[in-house]
N, CA, C and O of each residue as an XYZ file, in Angstrom:
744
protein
N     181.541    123.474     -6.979
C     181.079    123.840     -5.670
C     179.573    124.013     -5.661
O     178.998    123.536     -4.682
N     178.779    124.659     -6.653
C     177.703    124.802     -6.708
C     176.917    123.015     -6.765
O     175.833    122.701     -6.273
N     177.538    122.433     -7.249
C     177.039    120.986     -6.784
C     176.430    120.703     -5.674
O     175.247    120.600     -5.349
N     177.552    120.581     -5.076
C     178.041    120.013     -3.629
C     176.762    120.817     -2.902
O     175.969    120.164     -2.225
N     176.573    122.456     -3.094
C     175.905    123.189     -2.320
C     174.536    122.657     -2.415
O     173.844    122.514     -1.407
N     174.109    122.349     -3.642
C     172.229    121.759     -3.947
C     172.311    120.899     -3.105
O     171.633    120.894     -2.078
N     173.068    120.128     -3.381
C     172.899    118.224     -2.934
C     172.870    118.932     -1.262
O     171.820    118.756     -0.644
N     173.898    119.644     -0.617
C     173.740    119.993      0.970
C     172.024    120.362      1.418
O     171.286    119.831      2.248
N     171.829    121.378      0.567
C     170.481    122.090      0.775
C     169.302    120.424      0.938
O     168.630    119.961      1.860
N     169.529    120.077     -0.229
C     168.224    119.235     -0.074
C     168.700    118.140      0.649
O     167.992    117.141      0.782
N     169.644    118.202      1.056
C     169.528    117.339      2.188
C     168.713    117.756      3.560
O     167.883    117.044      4.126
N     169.072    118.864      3.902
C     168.718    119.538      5.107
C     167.585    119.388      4.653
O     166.881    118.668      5.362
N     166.990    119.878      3.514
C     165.538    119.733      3.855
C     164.452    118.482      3.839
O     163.314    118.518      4.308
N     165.206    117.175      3.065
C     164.197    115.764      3.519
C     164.944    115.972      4.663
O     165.253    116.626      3.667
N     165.419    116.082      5.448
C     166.065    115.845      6.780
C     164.825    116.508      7.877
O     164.157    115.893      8.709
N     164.807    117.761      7.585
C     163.614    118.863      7.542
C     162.401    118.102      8.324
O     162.160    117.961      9.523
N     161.656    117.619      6.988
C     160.708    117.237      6.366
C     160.347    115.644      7.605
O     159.410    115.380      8.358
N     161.830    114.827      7.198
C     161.910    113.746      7.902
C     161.263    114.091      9.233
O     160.199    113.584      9.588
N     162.025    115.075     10.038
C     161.720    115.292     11.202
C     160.290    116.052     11.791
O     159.813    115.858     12.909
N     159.797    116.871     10.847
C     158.242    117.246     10.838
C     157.682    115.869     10.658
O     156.886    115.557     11.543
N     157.868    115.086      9.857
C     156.909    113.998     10.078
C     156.681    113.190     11.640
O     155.702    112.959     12.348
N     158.145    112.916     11.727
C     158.354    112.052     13.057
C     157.311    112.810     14.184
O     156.504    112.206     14.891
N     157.541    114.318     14.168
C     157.180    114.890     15.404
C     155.881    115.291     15.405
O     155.418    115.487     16.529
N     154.947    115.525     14.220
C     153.741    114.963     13.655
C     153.022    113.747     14.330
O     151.994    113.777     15.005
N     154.108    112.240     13.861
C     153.285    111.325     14.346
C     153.528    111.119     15.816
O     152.693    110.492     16.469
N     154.496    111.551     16.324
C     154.390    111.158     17.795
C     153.415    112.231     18.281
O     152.820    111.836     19.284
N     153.053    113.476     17.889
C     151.948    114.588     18.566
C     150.504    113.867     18.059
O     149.568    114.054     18.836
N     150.233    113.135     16.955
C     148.902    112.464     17.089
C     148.876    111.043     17.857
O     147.745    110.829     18.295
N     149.522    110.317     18.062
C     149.791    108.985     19.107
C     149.956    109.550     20.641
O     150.327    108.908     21.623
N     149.636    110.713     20.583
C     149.924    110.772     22.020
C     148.624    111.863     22.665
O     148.542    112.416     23.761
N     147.584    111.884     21.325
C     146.463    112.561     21.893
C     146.047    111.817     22.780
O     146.540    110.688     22.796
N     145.179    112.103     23.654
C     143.602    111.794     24.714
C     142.836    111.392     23.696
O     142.842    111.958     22.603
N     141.929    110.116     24.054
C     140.776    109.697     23.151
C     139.600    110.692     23.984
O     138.372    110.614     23.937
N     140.209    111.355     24.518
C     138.664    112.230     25.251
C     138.536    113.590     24.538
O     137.550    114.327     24.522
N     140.023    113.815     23.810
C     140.005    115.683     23.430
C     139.147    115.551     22.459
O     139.130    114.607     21.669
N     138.245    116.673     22.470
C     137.594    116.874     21.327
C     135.949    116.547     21.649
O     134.925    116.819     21.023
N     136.238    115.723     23.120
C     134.577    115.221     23.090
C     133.670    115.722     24.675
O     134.133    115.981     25.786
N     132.648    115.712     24.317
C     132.240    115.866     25.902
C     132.685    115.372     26.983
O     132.830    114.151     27.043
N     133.046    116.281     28.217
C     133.255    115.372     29.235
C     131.805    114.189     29.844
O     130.625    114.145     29.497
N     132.372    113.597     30.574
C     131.227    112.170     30.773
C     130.265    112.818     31.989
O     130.608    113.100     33.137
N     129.174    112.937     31.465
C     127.815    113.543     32.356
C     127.702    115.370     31.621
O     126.873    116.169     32.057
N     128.474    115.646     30.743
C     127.966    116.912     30.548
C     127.467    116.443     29.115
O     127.849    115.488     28.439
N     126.471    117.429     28.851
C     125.853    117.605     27.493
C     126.469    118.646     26.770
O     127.121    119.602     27.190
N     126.043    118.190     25.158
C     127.075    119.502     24.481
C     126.237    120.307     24.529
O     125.123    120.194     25.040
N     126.836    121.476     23.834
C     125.787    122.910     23.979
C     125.335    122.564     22.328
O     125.971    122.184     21.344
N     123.939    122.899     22.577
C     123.405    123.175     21.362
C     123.404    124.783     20.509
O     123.122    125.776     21.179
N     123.617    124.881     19.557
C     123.657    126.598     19.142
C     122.623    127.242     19.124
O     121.491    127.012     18.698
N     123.226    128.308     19.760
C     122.435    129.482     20.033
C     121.268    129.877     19.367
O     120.404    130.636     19.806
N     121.299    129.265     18.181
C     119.937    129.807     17.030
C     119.099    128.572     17.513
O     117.980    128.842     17.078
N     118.985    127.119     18.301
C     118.482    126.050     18.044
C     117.277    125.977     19.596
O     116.302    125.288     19.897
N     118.056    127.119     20.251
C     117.384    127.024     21.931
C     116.389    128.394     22.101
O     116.484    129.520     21.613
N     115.696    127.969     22.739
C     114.841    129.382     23.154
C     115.627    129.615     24.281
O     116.224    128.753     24.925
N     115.597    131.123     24.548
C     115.992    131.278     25.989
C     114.797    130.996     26.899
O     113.692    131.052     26.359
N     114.855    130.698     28.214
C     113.866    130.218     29.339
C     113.209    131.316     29.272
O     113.736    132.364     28.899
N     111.377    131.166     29.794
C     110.576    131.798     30.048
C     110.374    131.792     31.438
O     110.798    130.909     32.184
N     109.475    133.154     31.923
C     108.982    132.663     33.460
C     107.608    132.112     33.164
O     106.740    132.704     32.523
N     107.552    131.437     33.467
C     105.912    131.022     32.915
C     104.546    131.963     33.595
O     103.510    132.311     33.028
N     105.014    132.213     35.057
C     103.891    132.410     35.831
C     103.880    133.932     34.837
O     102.719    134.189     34.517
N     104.541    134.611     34.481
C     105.200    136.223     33.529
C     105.785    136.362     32.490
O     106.926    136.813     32.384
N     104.828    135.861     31.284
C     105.330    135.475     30.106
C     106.246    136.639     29.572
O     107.307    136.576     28.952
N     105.570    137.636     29.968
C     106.518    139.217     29.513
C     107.704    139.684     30.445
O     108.267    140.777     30.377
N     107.990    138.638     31.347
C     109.416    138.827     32.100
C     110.729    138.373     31.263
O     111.038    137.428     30.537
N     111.401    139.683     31.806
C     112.844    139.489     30.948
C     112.957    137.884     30.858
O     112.466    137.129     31.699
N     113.745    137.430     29.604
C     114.141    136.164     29.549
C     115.188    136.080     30.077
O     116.050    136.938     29.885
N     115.479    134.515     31.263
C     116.737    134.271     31.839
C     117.574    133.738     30.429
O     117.272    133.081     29.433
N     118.683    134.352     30.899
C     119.738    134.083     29.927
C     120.080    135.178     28.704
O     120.854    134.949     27.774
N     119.517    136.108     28.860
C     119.623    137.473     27.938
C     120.598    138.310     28.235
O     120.284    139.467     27.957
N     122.045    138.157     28.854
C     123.131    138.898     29.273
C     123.017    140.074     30.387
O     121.935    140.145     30.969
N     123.683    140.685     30.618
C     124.229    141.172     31.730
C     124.406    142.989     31.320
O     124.912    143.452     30.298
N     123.907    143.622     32.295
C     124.032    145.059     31.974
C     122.835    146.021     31.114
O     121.663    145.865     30.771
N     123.867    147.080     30.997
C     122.481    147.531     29.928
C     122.755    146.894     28.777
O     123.859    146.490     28.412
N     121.004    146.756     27.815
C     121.002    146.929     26.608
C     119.819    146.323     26.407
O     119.174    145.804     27.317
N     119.441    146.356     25.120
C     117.989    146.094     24.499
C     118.056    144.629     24.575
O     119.072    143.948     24.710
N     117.147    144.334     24.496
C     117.172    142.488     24.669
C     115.541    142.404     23.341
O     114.433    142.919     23.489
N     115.957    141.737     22.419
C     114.837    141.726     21.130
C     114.727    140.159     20.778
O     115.539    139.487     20.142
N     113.312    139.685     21.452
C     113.269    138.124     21.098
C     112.386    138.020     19.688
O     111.225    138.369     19.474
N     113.298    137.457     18.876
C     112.420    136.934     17.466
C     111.202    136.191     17.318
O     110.417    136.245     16.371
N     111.129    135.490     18.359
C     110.103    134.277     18.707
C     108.811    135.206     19.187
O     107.708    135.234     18.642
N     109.198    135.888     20.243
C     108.043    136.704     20.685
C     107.821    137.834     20.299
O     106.850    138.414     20.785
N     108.548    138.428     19.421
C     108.320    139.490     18.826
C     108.024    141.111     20.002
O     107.065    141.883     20.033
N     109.246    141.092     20.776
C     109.126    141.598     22.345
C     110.683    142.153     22.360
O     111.744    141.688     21.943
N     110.329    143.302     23.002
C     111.498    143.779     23.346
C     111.603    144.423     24.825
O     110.560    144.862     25.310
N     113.015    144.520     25.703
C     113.102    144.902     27.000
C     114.133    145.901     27.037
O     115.278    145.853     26.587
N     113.664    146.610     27.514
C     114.676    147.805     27.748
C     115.553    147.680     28.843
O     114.842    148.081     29.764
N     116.953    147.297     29.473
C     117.380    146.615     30.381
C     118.542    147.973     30.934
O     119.294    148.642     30.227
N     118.399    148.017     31.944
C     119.652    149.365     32.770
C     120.470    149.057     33.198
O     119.948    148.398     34.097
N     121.787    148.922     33.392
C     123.318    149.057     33.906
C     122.992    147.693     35.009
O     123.597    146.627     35.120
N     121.935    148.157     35.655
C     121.646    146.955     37.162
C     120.376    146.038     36.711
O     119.501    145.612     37.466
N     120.451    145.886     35.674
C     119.790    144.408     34.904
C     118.405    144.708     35.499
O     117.639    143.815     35.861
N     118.171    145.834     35.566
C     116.072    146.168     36.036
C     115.907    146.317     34.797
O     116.725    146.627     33.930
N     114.343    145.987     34.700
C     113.885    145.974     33.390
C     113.246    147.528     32.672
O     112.044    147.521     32.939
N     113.440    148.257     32.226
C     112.683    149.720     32.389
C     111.823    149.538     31.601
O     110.906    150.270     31.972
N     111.441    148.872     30.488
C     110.445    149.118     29.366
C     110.437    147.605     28.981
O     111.429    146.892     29.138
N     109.093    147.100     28.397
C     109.259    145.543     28.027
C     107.649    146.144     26.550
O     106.786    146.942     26.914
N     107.644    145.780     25.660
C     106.959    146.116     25.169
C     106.918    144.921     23.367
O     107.914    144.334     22.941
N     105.625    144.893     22.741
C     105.651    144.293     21.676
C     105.805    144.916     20.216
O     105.117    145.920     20.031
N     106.190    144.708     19.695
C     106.945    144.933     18.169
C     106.223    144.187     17.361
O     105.502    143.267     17.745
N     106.419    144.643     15.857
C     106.216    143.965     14.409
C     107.318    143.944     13.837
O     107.953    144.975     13.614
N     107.777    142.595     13.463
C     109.188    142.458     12.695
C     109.028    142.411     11.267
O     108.085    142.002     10.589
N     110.031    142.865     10.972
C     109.961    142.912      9.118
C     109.924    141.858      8.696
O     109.478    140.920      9.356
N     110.400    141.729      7.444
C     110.200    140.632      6.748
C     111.609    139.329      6.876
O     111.641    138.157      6.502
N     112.800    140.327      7.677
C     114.396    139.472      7.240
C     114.622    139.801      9.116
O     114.668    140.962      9.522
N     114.754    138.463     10.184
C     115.453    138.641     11.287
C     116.501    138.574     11.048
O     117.090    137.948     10.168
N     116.927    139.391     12.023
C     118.675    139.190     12.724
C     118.594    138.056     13.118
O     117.542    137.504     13.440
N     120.336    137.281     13.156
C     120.514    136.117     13.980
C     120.839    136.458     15.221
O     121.354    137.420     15.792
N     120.361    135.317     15.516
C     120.822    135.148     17.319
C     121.735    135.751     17.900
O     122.669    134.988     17.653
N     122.179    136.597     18.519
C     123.925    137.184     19.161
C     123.682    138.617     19.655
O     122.671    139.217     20.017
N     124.903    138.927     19.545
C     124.782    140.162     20.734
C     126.030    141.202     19.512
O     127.109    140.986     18.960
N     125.061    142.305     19.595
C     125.407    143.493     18.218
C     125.255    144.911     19.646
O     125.086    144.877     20.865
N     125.381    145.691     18.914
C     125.631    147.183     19.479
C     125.013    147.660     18.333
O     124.951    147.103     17.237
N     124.346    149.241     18.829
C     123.712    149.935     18.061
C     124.484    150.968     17.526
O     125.015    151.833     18.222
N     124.589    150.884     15.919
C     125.819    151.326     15.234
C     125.422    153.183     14.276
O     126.209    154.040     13.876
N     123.979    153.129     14.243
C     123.553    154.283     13.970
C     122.395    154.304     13.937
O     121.661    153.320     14.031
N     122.058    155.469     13.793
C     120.674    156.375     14.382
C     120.121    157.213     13.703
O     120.914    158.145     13.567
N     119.159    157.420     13.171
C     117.978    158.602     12.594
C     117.284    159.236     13.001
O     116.414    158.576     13.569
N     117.161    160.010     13.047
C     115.796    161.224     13.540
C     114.662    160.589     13.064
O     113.798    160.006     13.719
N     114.765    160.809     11.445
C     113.071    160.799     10.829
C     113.607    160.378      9.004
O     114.085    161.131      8.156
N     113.360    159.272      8.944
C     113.338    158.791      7.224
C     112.422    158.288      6.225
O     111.335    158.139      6.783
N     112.369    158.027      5.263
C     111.310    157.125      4.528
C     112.340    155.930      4.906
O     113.568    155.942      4.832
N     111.342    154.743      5.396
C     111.727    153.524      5.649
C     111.924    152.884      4.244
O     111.585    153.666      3.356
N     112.428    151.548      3.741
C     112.411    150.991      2.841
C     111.157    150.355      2.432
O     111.266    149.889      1.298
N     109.990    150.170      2.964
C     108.730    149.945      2.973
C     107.921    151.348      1.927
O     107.029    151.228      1.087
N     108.660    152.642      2.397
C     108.430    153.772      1.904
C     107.202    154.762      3.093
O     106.461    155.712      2.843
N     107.379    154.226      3.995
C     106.496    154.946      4.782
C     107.673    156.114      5.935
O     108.827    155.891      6.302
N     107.203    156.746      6.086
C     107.765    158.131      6.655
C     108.144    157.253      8.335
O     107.265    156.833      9.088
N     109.380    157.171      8.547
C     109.037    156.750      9.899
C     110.461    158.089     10.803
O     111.009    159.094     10.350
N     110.556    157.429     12.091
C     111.287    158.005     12.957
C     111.708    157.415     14.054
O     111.360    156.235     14.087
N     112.399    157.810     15.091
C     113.401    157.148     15.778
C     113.829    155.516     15.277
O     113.510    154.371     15.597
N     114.775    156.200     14.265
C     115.149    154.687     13.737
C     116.603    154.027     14.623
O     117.409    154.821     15.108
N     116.775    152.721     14.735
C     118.104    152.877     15.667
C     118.746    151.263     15.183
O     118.376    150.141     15.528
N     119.815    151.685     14.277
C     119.880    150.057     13.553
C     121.154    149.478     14.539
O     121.568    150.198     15.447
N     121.527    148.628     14.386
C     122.333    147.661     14.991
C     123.027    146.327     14.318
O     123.938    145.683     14.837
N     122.413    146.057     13.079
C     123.286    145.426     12.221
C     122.542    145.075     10.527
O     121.700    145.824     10.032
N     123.035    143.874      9.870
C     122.807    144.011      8.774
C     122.412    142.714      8.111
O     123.353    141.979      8.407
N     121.553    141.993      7.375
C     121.458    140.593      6.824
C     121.382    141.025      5.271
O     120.720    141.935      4.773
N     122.264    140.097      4.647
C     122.401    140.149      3.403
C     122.582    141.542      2.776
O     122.896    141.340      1.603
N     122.528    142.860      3.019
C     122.731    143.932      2.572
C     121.569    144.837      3.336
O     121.680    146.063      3.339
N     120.304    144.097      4.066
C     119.215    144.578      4.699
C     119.591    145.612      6.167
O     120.072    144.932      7.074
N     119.496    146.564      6.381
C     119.576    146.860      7.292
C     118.499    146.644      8.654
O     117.386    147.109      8.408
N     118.602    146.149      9.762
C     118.206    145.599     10.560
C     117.807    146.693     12.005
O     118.785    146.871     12.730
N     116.607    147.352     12.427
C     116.855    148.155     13.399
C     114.947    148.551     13.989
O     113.826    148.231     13.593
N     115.354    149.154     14.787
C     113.761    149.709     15.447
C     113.662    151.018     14.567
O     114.476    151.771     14.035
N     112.246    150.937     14.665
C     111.850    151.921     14.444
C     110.318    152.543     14.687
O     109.537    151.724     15.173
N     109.844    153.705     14.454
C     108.295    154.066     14.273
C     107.675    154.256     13.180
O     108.373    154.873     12.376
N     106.385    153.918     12.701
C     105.528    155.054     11.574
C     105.441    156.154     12.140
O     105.225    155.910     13.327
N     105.504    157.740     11.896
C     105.222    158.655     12.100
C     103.443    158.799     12.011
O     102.789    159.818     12.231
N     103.020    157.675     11.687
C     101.514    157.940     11.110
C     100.069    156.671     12.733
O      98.893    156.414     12.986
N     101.979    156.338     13.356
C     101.777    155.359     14.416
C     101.322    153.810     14.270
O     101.198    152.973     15.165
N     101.106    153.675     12.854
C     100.864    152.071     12.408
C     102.130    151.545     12.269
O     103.215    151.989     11.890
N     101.357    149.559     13.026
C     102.493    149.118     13.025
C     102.072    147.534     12.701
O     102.416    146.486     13.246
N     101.233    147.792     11.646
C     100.961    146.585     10.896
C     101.612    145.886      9.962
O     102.364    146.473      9.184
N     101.392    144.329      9.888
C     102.294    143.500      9.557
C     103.009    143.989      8.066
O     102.313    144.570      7.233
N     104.485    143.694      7.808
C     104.978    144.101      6.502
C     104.514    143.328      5.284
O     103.811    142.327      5.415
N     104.931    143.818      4.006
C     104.884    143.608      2.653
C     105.943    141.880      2.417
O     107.108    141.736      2.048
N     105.080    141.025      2.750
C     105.972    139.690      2.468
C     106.378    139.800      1.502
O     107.240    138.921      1.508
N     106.441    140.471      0.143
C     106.947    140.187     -0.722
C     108.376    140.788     -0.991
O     109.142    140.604     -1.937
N     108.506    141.655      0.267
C     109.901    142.570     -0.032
C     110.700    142.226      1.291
O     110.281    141.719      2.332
N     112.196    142.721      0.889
C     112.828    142.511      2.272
C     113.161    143.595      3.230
O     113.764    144.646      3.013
N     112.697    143.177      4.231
C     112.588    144.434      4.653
C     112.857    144.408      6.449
O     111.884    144.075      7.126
N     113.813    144.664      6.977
C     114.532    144.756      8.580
C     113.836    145.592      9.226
O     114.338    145.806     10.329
N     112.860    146.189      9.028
C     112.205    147.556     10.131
C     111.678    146.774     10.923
O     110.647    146.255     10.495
N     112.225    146.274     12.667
C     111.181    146.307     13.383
C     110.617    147.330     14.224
O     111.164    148.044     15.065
N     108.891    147.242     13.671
C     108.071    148.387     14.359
C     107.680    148.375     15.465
O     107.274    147.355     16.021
N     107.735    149.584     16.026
C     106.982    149.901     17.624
C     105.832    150.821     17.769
O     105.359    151.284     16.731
N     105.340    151.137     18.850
C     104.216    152.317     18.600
C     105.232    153.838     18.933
O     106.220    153.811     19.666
N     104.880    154.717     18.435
C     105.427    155.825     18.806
C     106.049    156.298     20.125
O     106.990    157.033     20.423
N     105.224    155.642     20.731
C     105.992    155.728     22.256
C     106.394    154.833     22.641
O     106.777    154.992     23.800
N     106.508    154.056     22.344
C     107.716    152.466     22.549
C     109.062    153.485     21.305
O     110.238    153.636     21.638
N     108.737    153.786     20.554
C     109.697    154.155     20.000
C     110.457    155.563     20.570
O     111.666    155.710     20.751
N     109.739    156.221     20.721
C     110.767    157.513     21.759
C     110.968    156.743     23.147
O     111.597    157.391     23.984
N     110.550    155.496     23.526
C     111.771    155.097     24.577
C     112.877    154.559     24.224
O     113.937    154.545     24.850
N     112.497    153.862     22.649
C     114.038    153.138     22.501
C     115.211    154.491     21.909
O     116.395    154.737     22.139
N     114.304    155.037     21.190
C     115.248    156.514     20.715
C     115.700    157.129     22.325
O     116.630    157.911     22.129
N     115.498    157.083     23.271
C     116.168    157.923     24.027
C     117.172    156.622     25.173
O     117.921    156.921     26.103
N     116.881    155.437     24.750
C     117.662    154.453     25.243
C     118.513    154.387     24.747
O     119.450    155.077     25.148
N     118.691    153.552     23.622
C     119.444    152.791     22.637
C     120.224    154.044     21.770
O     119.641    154.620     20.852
N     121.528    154.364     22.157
C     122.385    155.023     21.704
C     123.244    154.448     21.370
O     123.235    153.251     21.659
N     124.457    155.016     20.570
C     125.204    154.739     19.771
C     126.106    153.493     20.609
O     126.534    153.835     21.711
N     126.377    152.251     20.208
C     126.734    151.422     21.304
C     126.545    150.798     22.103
O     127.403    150.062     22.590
N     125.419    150.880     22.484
C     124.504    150.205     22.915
C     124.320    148.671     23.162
O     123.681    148.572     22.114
N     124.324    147.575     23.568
C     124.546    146.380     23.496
C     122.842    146.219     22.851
O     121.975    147.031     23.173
N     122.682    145.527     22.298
C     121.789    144.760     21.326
C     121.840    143.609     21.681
O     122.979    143.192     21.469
N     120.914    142.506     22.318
C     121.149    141.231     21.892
C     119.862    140.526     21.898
O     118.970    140.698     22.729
N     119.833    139.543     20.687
C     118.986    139.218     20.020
C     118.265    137.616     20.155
O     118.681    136.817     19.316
N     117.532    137.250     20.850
C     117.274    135.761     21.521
C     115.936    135.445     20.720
O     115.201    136.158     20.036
N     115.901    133.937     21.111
C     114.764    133.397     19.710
C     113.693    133.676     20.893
O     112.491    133.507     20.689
């Protein structure tokens, strides 16, 4: 009996098998030569790291179109600029920064924790620190010198602090709370 039972089993299963194939090839013979591709007159999207977002030209320091919806910090890598943005997409604060040595990529993060007052990894005493994410093990976030310099970093180290002046920085410290939408445009 135990015979009889193998030989049943493997039957059922090239049988199985048989029939995954069949239903296999009839689901690829019966694609669209269009799935998968642009429709005709649209362009593909290029990625997000490859596009600047639009400028206003006549207001180079106007929010960038295309920087999302609601509150949250809006931090362009390219311009080294940040906007402080409110619930009804007004701009409250627009101001310039020094970026460390390691950017964030392109996308949209939330601000995940917060400092009073630390030695930065640079080793300088800073305050209102407010990070939002992480590259390679680097932590990535605003911050101030307590000493108010906000000159260019140590190329030779890695280092995520982007700097503000003290009072660009007690606006983002009293903005940018825990959660915060973050998003990050070239």
């Amino acid at each position: 009996m135990a015979r009889s039972s193998s030989g049943f089993v493997a039957g059922l299963t090239a049988a199985a098998v048989a029939v995954v194939g069949f239903l296999a090839y009839q689901a690829s013979a019966n694609v669209p030569d269009t799935l998968g591709k642009p429709l005709a007159g649209a362009s593909p999207k290029a990625p997000a790291t490859a596009t600047k977002a639009p400028r206003d030209k006549k207001n180079p320091v106007a929010l960038p179109v295309g920087s999302g919806r609601g509150e949250r910090v809006v931090y362009s890598v390219d311009d080294d600029r940040v906007w402080l943005v409110t619930a009804d997409n007004r701009t409250e604060s627009t101001f310039p920064v020094t970026p460390g040595t390691v950017d964030p990529a392109v996308g949209t993060y939330a601000v995940t924790s917060r400092s009073k007052a630390v030695t930065g990894s640079d080793g300088a005493q800073i305050e209102h620190v407010v990070r939002f994410t992480a590259v390679d093990g680097v932590p990535i976030g605003f911050s101030s010198a307590m000493d108010g310099s906000t000159g260019s970093p140590d190329s030779t180290k890695k280092l995520g602090g982007i700097r503000e002046s003290r009072k660009n920085g007690t606006a983002m410290w009293n903005f940018a709370t825990i959660g915060v939408k973050v998003v990050v445009i070239q």
